[in-house]
C-alpha positions in Angstrom: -38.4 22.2 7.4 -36.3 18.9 7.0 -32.9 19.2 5.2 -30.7 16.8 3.7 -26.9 16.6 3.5 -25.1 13.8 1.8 -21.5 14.2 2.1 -18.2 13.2 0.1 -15.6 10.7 2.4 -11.9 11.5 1.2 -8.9 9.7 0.7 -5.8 11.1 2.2 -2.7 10.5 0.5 -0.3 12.0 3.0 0.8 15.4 4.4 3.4 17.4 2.9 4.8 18.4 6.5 4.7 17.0 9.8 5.9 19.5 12.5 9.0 20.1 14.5 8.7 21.6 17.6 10.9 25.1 16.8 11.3 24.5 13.1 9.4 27.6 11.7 11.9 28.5 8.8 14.4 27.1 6.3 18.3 27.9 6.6 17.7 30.2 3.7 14.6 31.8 5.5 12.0 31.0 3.8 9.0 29.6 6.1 8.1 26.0 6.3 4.4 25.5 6.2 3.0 23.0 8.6 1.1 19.9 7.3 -1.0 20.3 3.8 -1.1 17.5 1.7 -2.6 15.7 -1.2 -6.2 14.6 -1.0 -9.3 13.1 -3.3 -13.1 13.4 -2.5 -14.8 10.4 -3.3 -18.5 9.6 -4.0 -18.5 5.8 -2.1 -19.0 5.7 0.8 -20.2 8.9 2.1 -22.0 10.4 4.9 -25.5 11.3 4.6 -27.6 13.4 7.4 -31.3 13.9 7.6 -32.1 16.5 9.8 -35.1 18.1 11.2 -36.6 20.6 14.0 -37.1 18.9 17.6 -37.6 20.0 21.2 -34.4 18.7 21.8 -31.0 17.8 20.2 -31.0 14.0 18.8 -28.8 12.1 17.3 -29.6 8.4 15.5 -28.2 6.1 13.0 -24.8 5.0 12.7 -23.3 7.8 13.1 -25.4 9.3 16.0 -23.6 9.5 18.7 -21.3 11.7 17.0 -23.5 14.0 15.9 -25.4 14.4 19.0 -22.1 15.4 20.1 -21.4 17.9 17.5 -25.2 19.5 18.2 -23.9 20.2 22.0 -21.3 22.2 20.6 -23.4 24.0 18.3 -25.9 24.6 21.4 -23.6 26.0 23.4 -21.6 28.7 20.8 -25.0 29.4 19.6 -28.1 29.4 22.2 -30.9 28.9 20.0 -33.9 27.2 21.0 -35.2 24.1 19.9 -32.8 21.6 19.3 -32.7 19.3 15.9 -33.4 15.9 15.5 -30.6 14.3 13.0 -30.1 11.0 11.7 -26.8 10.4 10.3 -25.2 7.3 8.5 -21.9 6.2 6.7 -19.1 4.0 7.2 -16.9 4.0 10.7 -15.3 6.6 12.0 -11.3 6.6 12.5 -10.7 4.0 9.2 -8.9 6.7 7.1 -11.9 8.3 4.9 -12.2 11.7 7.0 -15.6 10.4 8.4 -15.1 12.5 11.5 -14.9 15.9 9.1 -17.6 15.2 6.5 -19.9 14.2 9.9 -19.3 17.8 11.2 -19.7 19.4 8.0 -22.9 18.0 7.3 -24.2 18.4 10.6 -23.5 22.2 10.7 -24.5 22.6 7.5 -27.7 21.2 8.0 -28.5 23.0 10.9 -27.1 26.4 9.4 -28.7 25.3 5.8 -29.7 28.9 5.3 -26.9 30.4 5.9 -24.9 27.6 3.5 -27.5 28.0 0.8 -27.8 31.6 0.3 -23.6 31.3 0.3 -21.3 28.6 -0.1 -18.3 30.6 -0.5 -14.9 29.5 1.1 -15.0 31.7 4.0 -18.7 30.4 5.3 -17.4 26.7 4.3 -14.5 27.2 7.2 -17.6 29.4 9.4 -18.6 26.4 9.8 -15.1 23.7 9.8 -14.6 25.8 13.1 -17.8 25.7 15.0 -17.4 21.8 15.1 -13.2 22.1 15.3 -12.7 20.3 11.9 -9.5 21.0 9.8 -7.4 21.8 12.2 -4.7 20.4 10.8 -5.5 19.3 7.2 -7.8 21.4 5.1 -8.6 18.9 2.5 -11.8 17.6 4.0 -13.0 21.2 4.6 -12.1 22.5 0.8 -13.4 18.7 -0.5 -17.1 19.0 0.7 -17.7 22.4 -0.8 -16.1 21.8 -4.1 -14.9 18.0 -4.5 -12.2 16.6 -6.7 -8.4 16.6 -5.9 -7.1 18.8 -3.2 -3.6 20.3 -2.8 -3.5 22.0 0.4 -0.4 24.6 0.6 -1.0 24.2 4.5 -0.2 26.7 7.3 2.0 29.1 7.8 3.3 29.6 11.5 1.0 32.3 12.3 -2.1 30.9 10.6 -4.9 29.4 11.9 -6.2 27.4 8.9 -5.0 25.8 5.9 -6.5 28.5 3.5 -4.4 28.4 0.5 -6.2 24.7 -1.2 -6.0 24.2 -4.7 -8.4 21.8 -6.1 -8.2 19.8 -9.5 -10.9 17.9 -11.1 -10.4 14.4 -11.2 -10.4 12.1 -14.1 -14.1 11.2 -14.0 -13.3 7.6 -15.8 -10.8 6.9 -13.4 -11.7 4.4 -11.0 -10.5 3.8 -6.9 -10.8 0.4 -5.4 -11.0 0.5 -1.8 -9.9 -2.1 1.0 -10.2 -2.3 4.7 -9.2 -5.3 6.4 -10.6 -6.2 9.6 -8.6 -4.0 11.9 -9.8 -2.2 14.9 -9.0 1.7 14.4 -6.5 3.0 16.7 -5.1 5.9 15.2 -6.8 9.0 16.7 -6.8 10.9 20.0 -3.8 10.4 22.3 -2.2 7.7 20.1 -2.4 10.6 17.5 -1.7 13.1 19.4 1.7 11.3 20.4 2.9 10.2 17.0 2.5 13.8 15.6 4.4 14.5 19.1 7.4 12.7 18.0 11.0 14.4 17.8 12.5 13.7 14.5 15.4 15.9 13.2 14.9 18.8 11.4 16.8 18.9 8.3 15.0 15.3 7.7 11.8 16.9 7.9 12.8 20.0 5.3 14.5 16.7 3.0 11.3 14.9 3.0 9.0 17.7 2.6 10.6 19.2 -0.6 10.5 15.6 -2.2 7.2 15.6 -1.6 6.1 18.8 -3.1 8.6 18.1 -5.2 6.6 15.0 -6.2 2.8 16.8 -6.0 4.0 19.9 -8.1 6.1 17.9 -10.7 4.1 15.1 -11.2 1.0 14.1 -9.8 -0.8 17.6 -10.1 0.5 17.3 -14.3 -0.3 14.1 -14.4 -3.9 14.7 -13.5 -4.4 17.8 -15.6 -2.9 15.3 -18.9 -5.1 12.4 -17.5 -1.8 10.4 -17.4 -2.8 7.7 -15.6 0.7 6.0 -15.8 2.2 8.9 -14.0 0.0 9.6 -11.6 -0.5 6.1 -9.9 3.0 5.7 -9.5 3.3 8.8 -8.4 0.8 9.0 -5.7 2.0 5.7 -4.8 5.5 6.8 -3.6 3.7 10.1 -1.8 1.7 7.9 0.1 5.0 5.7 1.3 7.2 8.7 1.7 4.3 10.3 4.0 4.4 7.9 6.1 7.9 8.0 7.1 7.9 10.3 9.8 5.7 7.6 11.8 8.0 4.8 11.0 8.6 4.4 14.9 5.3 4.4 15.4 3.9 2.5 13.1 6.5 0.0 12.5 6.8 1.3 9.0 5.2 4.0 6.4 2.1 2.5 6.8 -0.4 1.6 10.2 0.8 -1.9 11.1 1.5 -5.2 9.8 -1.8 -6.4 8.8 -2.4 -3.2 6.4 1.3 -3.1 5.1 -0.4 -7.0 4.2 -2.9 -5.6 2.4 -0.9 -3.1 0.3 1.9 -5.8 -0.4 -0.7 -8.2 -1.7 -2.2 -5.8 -3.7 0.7 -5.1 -5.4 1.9 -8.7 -6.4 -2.0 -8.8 -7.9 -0.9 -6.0 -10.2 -2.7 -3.1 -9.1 -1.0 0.3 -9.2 -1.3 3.7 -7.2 -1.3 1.7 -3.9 -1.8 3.6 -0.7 -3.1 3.6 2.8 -5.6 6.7 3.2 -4.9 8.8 6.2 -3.9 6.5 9.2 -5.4 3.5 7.4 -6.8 0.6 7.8 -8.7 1.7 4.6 -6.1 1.1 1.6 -7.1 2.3 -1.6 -5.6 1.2 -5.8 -6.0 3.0 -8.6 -7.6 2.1 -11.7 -7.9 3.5 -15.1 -11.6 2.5 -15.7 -14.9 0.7 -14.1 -13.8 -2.7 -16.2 -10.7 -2.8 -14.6 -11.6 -1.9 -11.3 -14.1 -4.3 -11.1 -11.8 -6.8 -12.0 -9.3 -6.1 -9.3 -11.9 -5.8 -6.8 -13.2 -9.3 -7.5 -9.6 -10.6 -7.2 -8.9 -9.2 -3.7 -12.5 -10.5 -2.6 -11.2 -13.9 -3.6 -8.0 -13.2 -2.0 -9.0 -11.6 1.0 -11.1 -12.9 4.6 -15.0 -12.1 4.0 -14.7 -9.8 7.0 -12.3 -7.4 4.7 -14.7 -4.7 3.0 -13.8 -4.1 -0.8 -15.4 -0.9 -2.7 -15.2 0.4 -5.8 -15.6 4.4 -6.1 -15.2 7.1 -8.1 -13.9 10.8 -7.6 -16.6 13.0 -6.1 -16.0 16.5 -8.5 -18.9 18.4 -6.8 -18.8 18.8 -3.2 -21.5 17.8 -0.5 -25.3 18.4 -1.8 -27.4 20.2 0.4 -31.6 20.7 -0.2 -34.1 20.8 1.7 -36.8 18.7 2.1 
């Protein structure tokens, strides 16, 4: 049997907490959950797997050394006999679009298909987030490839062990996202990561900035998108985004991943496109648009503005989750 996985990427707009080592509760004791966040699925690009039965575990395509990676760990928590051949494809890992998750997912999802098939219900969907180790932080890109759409993840309480309590909207499905990513090497992951998410900031700065932006998610984008204000809920998720990234201003040099993508928003901007953001750690910046027309426009306007080595895509939400059949 042959099964086939094709995978949403996501954009992530920022988390709602980063944590402080000892901060577990506000002065009025209520508990501070730890990251969460805003998130969108999107249908371009995405990850697709093809997998099959082999003698042993392989991994091809673009993405293959990463998922012959991810069928080791599933070898060893499992011990079943044969392995799988999978070929696996989509854009570069570490450039913001939650490659590394929607990889995993689809990889254990192919090779469990049976399992995923008969039922797709939350609790299988993070089964299987935690035989590969994704979303152990954010829960968006676990949540996104079983259902799609928008994702507000509540994040995790001090005890918990995932981010369980997602809500998920559906997304405009006229709205448009253009997508940029300049020519930068990635660099945010692992120990650099690790070390920015290390950082001591002050406390009551972290409870400040984390009720703005729940503040912001709950009072405006989430209504926003439920009245299709478009208005509302680029500028909205425009100042998320650059709040979010505040709490890796030493790091970064700024709310967003370096000079050359700060660029890239800034220019953006003065070419009049709204709901500007850097996804994740960047480099991939996304813009909003209210339609294909004017989405196309914008992204023909950055092509002439920008080098031939930055990559421009136009997308739109992904509302259904990851599609799994067999073959």
């Amino acid at each position: 049997m042959s099964v086939r996985v094709v995978a949403p990427c996501r954009l992530h707009f920022g988390l709602f907490h980063v944590p402080v080592d000892g901060l577990t509760h506000y002065p009025d004791g209520r508990p501070v959950r730890k990251f969460g966040g805003l998130g969108l699925m999107i249908d371009n690009p995405c990850v697709t797997v093809t997998a099959h039965r082999s003698h042993h575990n392989h991994g091809n395509g673009s993405l293959g050394e990463r998922t012959r990676r991810y069928l080791e760990r599933l070898e060893s928590i499992t011990w079943t006999y044969p392995g799988w051949s999978m070929n696996a494809d989509g854009p570069p890992e570490h450039t913001g679009l939650g490659v590394g998750t929607a990889l995993g997912m689809a990889v254990t999802a192919a090779r469990h298909s049976s399992e995923w098939l008969r039922d797709s219900s939350e609790e299988v969907a993070w089964s299987l987030a935690a035989r590969v180790r994704r979303g152990e932080r954010s829960g968006i890109g676990v949540i996104g490839f079983r259902e799609g759409g928008l994702i507000l993840d509540e994040g995790k309480d001090a005890e918990g062990s995932r981010a369980n309590l997602a809500v998920r909207f559906y997304f405009p499905e006229w709205w448009r996202v253009v997508l940029v990513r300049p020519p930068v090497p990635p660099a945010w992951f692992g120990d650099r990561e690790r070390t920015a998410f290390a950082r001591t900031r002050p406390a009551d700065r972290a409870l400040s900035l984390t009720d703005r932006l729940r503040a912001l998610a709950y009072d405006l984008v989430v209504p926003s998108i439920e009245a299709g204000d478009f208005d509302t809920f680029a500028a909205s998720i425009q100042e998320f985004n650059r709040l979010a990234g505040e709490p890796f201003h030493d790091d970064q040099g700024g709310p967003y991943a370096g000079a050359e993508v700060a660029c890239v928003i800034d220019e953006l901007i003065e070419m009049g496109a709204v709901g500007v953001g850097q996804s994740s750690w960047g480099p991939t910046v996304f813009a909003m648009c209210r339609d294909a027309e004017e989405a196309e426009h914008l992204a023909a306007k950055a092509r002439e503005r920008f080098s031939s080595a930055t990559e421009v895509t136009v997308t739109a939400a992904n509302n259904t989750g990851a599609r799994v059949e067999t073959l």
